[in-house]
BADRENNU-461304 format. One line per 3 residues: for each residue x negated, y negated, z negated of C-alpha. Coordinates in steps of 0.05 Angstrom, whole numbers, always signed. Example, Ala and Ser with C-alpha at 12.3 -4.5 7.8 and 13.67 -1.06 7.14 Angstrom:
2
-246 +90 -156  -273 +21 -143
***
This chain:
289
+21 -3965 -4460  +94 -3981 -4437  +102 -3967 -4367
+155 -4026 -4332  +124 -4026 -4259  +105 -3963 -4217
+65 -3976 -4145  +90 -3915 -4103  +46 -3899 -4035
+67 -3861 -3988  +146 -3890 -3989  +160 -3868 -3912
+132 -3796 -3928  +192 -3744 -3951  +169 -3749 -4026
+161 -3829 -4025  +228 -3828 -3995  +257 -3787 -4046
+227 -3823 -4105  +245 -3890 -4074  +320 -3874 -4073
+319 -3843 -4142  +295 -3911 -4162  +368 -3941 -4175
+373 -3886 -4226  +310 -3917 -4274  +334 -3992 -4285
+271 -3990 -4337  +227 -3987 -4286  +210 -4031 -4224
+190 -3995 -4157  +134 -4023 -4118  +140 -3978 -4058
+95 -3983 -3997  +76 -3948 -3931  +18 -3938 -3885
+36 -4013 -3862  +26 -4045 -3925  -27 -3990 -3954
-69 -3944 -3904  -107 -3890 -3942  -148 -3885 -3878
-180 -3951 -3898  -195 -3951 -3977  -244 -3999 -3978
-190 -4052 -3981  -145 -4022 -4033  -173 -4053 -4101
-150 -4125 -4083  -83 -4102 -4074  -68 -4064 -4123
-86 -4108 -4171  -47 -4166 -4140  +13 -4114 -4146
-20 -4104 -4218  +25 -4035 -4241  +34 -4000 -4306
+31 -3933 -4261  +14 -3907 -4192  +42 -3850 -4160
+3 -3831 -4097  +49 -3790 -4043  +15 -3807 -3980
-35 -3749 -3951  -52 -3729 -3883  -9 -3668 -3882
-16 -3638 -3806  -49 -3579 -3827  -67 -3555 -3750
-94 -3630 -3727  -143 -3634 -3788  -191 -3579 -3756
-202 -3627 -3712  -191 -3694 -3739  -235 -3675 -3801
-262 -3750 -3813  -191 -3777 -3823  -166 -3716 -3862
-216 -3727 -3916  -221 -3804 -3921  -138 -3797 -3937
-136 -3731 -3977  -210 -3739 -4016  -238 -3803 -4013
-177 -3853 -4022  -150 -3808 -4076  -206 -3818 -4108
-209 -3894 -4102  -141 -3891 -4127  -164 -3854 -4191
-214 -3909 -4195  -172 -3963 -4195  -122 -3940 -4241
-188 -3922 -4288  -209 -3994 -4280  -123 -4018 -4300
-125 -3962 -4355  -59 -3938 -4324  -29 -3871 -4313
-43 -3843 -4242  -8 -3780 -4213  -22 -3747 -4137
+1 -3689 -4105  -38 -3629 -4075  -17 -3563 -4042
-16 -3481 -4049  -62 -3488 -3989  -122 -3494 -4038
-122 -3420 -4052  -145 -3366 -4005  -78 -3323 -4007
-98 -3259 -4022  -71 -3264 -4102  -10 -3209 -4107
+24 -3257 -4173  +30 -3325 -4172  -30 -3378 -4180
-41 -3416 -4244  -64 -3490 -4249  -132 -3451 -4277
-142 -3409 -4218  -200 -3432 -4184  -183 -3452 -4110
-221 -3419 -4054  -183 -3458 -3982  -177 -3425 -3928
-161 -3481 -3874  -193 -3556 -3871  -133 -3586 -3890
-140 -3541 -3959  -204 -3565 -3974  -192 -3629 -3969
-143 -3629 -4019  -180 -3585 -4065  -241 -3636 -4063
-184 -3700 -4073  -160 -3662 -4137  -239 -3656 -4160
-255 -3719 -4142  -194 -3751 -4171  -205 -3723 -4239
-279 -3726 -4244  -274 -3797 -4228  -214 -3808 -4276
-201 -3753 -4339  -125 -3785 -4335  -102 -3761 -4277
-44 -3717 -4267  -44 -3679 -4199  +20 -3639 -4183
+7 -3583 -4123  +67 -3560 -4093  +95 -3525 -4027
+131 -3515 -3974  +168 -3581 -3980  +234 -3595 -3947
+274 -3658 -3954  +338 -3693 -3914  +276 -3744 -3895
+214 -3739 -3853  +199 -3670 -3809  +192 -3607 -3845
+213 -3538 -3838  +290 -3542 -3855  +297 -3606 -3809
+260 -3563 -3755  +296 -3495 -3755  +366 -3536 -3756
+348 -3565 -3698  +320 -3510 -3665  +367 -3458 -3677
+424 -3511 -3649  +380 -3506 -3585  +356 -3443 -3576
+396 -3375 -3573  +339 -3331 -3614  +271 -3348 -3657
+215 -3313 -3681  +197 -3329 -3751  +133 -3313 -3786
+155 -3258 -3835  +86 -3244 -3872  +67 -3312 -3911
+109 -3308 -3986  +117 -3370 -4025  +169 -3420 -4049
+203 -3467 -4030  +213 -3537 -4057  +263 -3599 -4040
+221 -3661 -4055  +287 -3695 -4087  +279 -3645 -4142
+204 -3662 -4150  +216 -3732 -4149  +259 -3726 -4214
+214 -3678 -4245  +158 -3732 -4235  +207 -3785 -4261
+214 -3743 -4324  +141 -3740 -4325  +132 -3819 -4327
+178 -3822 -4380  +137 -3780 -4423  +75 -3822 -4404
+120 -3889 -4426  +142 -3851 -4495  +70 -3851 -4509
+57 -3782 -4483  -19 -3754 -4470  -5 -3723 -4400
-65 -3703 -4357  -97 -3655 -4313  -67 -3598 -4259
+7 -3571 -4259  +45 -3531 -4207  +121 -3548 -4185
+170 -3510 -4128  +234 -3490 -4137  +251 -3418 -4171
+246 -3360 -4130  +201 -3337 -4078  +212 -3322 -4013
+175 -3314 -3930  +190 -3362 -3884  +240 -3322 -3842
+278 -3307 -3905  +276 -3387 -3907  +305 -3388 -3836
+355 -3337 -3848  +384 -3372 -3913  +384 -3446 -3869
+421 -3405 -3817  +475 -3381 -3856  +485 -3444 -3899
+489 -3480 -3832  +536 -3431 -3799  +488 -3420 -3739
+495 -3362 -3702  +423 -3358 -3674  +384 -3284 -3665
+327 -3298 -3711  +267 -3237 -3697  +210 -3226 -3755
+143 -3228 -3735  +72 -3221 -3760  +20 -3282 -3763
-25 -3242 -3714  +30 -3259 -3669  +41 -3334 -3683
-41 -3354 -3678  -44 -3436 -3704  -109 -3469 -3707
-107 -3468 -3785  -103 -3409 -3821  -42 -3403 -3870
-60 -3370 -3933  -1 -3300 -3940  +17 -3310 -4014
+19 -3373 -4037  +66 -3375 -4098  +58 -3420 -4150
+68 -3410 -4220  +107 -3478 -4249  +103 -3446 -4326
+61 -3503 -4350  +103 -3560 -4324  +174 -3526 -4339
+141 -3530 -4416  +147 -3603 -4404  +217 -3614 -4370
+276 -3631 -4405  +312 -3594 -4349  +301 -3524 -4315
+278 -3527 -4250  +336 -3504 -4195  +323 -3439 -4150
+304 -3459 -4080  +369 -3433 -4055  +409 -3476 -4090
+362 -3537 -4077  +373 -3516 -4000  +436 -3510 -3999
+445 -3586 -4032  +394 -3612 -3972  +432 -3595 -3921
+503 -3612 -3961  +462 -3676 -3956  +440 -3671 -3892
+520 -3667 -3860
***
């Protein structure tokens, strides 16, 4: 089925963002893009009406509740966005017979893996937010054999808050920083996985049978202070930035140490390779001055 119009959730989020500017650069298709305002995945009951008012070809879902501390304790909320409204989603685009992508996380797997995780490897969480997003994946697909879900991690973009955004700030503010040195895995600028999810819809609108679980980040691998210490010297900054364990960084929500992805299935379907993270940092904060 030809795809003309794509409903995009999530469009304040740093991936909704991201695909909502690409849009210019796909005149075939047209963007429905909408927010928490217009579509709250904390409420799902009243989704179905909607959507089919909108009545798309495609729906991309990019909303999630992503603050990994908070949803130990605001568990109820946490699952109705990540599980049960991706599910409903899945539902609905079963019902319109329409391709439906969502996005999970490396936080479904426990960490303790010494080479990267597969789309096959079973998840084992080892936080709240983690499961919920394992059971939204489940869900998703058991409700709906068409769905595609794309995990990913450690997202940066010039929108929203995230890591890159944070340690500019902070190291314009502060004269040292201690880093978390012991968590490995890579890093990804949503821009570059909105276009790899653009090429994807293509594929579905050539007629393409696309389904199930794939990985995407940007090459390379890397810790988090690494991360800091490349932002720092693309940035100029001249803050003292000190390694430290986990043990002494404690966070509500466990982080899993080693969470890199293996993206070997999905570069099988891009038409272009996927850029190393460096590079892809570098070009956010070009963006970002």
């Amino acid at each position: 089925m030809a795809i003309h119009k794509i409903l995009v959730t999530g469009a304040n989020g740093q991936l909704g963002w991201e695909l909502g500017q690409l849009a210019s650069a796909y005149p075939a298709f047209e963007f429905v893009l909408v927010d928490r305002s217009q579509l709250d995945l904390s409420h799902p009951d009243g989704f179905e009406e909607m959507i089919t008012k909108i009545a798309p070809d495609c729906i991309i879902n990019t909303a999630a509740y992503t603050a990994v501390d908070k949803s130990e304790t605001e568990k109820e909320l946490a699952y109705t966005v990540n599980a049960t409204a991706v599910q409903t989603l899945a539902r609905i685009s079963k019902n319109l017979a329409i391709p439906f992508i969502t996005y999970s996380t490396d936080y479904v797997f426990d960490g303790e893996a010494t080479s990267p995780y597969l789309p096959t490897t079973n998840v084992d969480p080892v936080n709240y937010y983690g499961s919920t997003k394992a059971d939204g994946e489940a869900l998703a697909i058991a409700e709906y054999e068409q769905t595609i879900v794309i995990r990913t991690s450690w997202v940066f973009s010039t929108h929203g808050n995230n890591f890159v955004k944070t340690m500019l700030r902070l190291m314009k503010e502060k004269e040292s920083l201690n880093i978390v040195a012991d968590q490995k895995g890579r890093p990804t600028y949503a821009r570059d996985l909105a276009k790899a999810t653009m090429q994807m819809v293509q594929l579905l609108d050539a007629g393409q049978s696309i389904k199930g679980i794939f990985h995407y980040a940007n090459q390379g691998e890397t810790t988090w202070f690494d991360f800091a210490a490349k932002i720092k010297a693309i940035a100029g900054l001249s803050c003292t930035l000190h390694p430290i364990d986990s043990a002494a960084f404690p966070t509500p929500a466990k982080r899993p140490k080693y969470s890199v992805l293996s993206t070997q299935k999905i570069e099988s379907l891009l038409t272009a390779p996927i850029p190393n993270w460096e590079d892809a940092l570098q070009a956010c904060i070009k963006a970002l001055n």
